[in-house]
MDTraj code that builds the backbone (N, CA, C; nanometers):
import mdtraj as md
import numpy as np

residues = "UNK UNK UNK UNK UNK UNK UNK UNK UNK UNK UNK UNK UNK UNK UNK UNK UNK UNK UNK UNK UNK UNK UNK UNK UNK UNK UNK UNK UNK UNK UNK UNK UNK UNK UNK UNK UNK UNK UNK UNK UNK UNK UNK UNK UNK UNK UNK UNK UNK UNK UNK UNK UNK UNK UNK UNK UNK UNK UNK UNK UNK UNK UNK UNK UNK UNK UNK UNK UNK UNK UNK UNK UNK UNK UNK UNK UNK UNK UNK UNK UNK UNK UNK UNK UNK UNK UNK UNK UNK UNK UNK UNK UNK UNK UNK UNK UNK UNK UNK UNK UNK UNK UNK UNK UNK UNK UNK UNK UNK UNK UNK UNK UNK UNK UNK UNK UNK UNK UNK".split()
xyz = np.array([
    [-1.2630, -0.0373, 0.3464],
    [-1.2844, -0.0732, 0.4828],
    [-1.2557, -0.2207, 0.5071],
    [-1.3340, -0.2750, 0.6168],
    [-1.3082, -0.4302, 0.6527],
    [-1.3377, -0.5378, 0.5587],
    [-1.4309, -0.4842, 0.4340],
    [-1.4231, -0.5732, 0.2905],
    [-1.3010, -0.5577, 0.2160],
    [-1.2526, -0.4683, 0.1986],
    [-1.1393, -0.4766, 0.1378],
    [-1.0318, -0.5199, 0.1914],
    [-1.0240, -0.5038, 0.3445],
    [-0.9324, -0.5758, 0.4024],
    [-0.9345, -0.7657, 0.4090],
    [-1.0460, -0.8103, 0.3507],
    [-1.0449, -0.9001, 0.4460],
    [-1.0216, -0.9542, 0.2565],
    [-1.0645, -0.9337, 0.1473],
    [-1.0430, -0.9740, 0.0363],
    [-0.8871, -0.9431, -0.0145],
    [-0.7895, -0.8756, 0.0445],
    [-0.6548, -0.8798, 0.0797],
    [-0.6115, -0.9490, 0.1565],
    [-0.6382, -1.0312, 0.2557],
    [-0.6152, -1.1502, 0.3519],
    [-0.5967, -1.2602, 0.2478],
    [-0.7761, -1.2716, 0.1984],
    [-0.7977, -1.3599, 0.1309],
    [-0.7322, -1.4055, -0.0175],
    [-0.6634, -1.3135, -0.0843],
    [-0.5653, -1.3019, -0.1734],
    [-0.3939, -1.3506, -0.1381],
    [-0.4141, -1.2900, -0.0245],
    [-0.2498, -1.3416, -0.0170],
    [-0.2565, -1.5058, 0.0956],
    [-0.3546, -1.4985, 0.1225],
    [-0.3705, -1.6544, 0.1826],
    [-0.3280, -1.7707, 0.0463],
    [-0.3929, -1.6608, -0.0458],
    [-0.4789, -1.7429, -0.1643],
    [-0.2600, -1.8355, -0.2408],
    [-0.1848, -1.7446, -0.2109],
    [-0.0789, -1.7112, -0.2272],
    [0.0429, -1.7493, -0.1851],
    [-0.0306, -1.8317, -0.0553],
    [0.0674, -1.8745, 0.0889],
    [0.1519, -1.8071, 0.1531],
    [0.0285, -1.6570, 0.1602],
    [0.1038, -1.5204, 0.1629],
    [0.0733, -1.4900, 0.3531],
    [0.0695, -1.4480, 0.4306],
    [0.0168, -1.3913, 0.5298],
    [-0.0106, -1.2528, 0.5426],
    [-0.1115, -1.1566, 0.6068],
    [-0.1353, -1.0760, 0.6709],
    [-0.0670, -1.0393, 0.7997],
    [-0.0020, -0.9551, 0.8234],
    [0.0578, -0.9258, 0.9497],
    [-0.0300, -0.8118, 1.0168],
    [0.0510, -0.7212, 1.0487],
    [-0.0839, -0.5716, 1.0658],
    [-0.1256, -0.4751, 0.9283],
    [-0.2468, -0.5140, 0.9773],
    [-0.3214, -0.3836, 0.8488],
    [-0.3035, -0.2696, 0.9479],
    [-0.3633, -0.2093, 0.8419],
    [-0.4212, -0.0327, 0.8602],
    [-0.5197, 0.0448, 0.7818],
    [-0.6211, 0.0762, 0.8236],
    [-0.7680, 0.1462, 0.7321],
    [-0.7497, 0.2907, 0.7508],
    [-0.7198, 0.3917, 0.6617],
    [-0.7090, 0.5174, 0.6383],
    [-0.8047, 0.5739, 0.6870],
    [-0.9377, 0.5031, 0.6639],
    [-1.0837, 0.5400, 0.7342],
    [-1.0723, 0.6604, 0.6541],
    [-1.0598, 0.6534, 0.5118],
    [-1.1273, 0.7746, 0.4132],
    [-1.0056, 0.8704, 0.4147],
    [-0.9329, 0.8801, 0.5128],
    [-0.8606, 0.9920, 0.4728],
    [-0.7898, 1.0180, 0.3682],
    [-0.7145, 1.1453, 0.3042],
    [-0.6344, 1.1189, 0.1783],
    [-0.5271, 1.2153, 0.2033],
    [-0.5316, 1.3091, 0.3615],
    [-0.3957, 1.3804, 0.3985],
    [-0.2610, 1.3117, 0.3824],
    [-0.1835, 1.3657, 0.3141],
    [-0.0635, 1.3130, 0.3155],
    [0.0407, 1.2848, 0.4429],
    [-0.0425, 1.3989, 0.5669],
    [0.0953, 1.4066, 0.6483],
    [-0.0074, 1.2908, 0.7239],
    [-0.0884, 1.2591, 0.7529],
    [-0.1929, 1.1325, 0.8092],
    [-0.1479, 1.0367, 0.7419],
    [-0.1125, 0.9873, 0.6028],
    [-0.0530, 0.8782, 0.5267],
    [0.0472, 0.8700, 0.6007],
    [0.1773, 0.9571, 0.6012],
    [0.2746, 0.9700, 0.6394],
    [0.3103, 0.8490, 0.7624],
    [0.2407, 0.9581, 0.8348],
    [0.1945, 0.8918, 1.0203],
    [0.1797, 0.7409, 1.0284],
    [0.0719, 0.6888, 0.9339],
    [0.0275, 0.5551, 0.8988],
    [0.1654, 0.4825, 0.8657],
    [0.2111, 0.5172, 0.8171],
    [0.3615, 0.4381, 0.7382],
    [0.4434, 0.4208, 0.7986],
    [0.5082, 0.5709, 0.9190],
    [0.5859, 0.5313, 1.0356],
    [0.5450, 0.4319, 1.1141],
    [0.4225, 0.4259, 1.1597],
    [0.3678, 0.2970, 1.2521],
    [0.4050, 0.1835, 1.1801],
    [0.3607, 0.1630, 1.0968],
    [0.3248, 0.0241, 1.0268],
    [0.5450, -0.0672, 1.0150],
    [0.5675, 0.0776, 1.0007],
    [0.7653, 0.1032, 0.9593],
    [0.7851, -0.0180, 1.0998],
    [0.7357, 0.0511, 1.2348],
    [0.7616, 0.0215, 1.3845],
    [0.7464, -0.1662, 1.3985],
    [0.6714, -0.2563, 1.3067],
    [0.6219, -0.3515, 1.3232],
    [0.7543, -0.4079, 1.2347],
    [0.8094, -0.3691, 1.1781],
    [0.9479, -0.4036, 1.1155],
    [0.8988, -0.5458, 1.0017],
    [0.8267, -0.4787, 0.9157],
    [0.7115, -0.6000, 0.8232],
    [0.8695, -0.6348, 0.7101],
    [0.8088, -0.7834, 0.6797],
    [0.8883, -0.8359, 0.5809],
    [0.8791, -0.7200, 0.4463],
    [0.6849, -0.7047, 0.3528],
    [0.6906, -0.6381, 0.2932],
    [0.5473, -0.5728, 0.3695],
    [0.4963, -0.4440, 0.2715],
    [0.4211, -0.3679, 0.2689],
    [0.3495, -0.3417, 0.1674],
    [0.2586, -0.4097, 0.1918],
    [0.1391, -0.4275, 0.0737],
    [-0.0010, -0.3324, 0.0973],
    [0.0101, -0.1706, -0.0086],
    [-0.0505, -0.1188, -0.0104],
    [-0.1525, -0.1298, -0.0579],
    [-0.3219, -0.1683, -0.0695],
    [-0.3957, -0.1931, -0.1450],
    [-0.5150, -0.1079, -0.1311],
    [-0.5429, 0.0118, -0.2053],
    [-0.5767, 0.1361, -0.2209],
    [-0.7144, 0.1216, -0.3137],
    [-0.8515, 0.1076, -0.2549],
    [-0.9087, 0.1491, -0.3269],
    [-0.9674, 0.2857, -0.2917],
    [-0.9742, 0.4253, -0.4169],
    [-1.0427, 0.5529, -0.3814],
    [-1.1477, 0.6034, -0.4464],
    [-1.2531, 0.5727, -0.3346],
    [-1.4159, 0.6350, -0.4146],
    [-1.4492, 0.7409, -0.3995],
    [-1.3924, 0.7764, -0.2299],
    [-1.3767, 0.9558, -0.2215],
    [-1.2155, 0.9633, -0.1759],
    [-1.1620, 0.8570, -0.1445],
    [-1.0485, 0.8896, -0.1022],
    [-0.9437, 0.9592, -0.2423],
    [-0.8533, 1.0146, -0.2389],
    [-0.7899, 1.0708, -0.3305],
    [-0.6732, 0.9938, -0.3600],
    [-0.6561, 0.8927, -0.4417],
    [-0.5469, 0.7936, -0.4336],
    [-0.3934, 0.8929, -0.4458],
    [-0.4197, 0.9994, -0.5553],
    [-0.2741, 1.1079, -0.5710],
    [-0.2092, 1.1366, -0.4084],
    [-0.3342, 1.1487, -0.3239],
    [-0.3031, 1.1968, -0.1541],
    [-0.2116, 1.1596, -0.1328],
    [-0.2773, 1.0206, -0.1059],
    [-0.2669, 0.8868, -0.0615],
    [-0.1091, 0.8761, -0.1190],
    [-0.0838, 0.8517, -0.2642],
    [0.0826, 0.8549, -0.2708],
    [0.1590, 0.9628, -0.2037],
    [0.1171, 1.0657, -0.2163],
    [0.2231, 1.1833, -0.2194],
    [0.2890, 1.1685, -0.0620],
    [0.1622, 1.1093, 0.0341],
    [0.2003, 1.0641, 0.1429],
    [0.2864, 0.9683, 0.1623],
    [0.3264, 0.8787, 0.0803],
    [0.3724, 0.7160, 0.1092],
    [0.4893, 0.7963, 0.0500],
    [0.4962, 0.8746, -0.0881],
    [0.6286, 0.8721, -0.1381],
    [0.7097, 1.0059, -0.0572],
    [0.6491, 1.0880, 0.0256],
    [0.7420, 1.1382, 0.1123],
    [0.8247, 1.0602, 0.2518],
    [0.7623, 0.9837, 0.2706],
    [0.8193, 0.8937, 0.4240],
    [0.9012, 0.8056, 0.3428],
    [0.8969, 0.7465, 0.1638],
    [0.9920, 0.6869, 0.1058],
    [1.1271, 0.7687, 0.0710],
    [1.1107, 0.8505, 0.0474],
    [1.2392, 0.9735, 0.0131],
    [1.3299, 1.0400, 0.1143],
    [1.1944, 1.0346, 0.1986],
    [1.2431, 1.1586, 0.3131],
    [1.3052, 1.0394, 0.4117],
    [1.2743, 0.9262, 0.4380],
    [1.3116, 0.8416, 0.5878],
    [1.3481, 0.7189, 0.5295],
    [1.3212, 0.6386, 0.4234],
    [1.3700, 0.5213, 0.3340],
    [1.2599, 0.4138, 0.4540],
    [1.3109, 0.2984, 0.3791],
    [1.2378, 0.2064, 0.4186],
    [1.2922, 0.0386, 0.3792],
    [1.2765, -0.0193, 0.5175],
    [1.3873, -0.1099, 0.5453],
    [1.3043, -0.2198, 0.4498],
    [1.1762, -0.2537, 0.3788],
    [1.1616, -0.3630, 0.3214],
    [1.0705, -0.3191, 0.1739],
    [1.0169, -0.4034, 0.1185],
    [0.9642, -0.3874, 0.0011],
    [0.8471, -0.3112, -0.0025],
    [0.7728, -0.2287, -0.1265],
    [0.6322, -0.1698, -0.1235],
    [0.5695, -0.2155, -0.2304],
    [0.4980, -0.2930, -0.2104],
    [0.4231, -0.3238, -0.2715],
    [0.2355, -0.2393, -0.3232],
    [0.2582, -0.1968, -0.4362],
    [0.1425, -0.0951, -0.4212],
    [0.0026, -0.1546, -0.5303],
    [-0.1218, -0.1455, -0.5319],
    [-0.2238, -0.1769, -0.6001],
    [-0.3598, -0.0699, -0.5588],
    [-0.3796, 0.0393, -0.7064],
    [-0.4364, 0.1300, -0.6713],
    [-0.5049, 0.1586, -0.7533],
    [-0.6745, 0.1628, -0.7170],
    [-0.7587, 0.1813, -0.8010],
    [-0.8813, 0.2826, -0.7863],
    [-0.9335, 0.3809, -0.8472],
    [-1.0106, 0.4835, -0.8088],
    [-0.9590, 0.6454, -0.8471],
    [-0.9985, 0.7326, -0.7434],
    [-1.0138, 0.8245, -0.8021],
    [-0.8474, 0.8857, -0.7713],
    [-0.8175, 0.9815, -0.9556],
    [-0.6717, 1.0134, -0.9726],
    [-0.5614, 0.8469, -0.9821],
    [-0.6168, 0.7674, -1.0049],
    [-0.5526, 0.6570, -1.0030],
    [-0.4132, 0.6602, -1.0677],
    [-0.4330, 0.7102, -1.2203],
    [-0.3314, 0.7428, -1.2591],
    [-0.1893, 0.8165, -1.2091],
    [-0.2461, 0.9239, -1.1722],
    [-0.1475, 1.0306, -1.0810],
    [-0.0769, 0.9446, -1.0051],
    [-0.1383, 0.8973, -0.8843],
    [-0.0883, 0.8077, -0.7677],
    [-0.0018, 0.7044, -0.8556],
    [-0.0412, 0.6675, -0.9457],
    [0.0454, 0.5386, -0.9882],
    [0.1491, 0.6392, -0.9959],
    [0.1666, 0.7305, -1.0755],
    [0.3114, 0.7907, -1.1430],
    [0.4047, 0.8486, -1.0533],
    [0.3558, 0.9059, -0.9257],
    [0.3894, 0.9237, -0.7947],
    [0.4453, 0.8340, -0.7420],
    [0.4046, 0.7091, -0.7271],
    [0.4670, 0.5839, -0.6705],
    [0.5714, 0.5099, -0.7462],
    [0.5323, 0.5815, -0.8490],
    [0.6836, 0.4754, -0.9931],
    [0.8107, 0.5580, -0.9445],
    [0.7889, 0.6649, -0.9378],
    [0.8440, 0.7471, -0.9376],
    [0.9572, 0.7643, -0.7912],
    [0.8477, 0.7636, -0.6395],
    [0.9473, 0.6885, -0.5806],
    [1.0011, 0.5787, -0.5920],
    [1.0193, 0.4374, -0.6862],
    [1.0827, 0.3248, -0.7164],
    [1.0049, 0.2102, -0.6530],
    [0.8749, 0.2362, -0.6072],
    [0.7540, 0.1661, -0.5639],
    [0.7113, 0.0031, -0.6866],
    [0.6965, -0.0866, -0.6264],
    [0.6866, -0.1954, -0.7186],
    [0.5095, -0.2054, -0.7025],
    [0.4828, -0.1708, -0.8611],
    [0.3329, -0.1824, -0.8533],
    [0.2476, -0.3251, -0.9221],
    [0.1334, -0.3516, -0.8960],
    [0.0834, -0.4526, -0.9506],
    [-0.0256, -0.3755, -0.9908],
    [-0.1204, -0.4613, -1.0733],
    [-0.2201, -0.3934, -1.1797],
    [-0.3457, -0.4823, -1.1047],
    [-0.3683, -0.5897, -1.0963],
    [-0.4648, -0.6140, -1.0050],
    [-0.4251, -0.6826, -0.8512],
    [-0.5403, -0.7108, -0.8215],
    [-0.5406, -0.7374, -0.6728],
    [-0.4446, -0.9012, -0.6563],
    [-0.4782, -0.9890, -0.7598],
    [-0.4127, -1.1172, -0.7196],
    [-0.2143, -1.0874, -0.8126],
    [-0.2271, -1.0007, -0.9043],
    [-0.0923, -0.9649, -0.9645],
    [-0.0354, -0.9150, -0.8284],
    [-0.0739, -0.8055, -0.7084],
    [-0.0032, -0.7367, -0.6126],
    [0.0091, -0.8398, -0.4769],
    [-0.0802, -0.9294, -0.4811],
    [-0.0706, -0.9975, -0.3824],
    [0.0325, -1.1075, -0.3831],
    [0.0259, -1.1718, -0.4960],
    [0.1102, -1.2535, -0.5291],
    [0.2891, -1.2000, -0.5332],
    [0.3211, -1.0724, -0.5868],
    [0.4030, -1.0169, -0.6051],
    [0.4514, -0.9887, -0.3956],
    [0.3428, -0.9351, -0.3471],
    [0.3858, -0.9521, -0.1710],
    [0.4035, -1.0842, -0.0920],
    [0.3450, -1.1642, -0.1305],
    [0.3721, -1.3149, -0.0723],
    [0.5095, -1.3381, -0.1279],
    [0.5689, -1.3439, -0.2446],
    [0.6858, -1.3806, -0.3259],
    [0.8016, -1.3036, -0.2497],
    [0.7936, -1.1874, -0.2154],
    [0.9276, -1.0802, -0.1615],
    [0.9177, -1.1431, -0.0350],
    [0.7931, -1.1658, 0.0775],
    [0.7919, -1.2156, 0.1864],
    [0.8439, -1.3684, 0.2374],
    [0.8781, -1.3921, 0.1502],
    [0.9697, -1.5380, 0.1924],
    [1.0801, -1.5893, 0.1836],
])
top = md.Topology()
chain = top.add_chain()
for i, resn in enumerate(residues, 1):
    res = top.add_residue(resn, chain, resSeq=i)
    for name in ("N", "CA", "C"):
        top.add_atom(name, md.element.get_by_symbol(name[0]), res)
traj = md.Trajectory(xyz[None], top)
């Protein structure tokens, strides 16, 4: 939620990174709802896209299968940056390698890695 968002601000500030528009899943883990989320976010025409996924009930595997269909199926004009931790973590990672997704392992490795493509 708005803690995790705001400790992703605070990371890529940390970075001389900026925040442009977020987006809070608000728990969900539907893929075609991920989907949806990604076209919008697509509409703001972002330098990169810095996914930062934590899942306590959310289903992080969802959560990819969603991101890596709108990557396959519609492409995507800038970088993805992904950092994902919780439940099925694994899965979701291999899902996201898999669409050609650039992942980081912690929060200041992914942030840093999105400030760097963004400039």
């Amino acid at each position: 939620g708005a803690g995790l968002t705001m400790a992703t601000l605070d990371a890529l500030t940390h970075y001389n990174g900026k925040g442009g528009v977020f987006l809070d899943l608000g728990g969900t883990d539907d893929p075609e709802k991920v989907k949806q989320a990604f076209e919008l976010m697509k509409k703001a025409k972002p330098k990169v896209i810095f996914l930062n996924l934590f899942g306590g009930i959310t289903r992080c595997d969802s959560v990819a299968t969603g991101v890596k269909a709108v990557i396959t199926k519609e492409g995507i004009d800038c970088p993805v940056i992904t950092r994902i931790k919780g439940c099925n973590e694994e899965q979701a990672k291999d899902i996201l390698k898999d669409a050609g997704l650039i992942t980081g392992t912690t929060l200041q490795d992914a942030a840093k890695k999105s400030s760097d493509l963004a400039r």
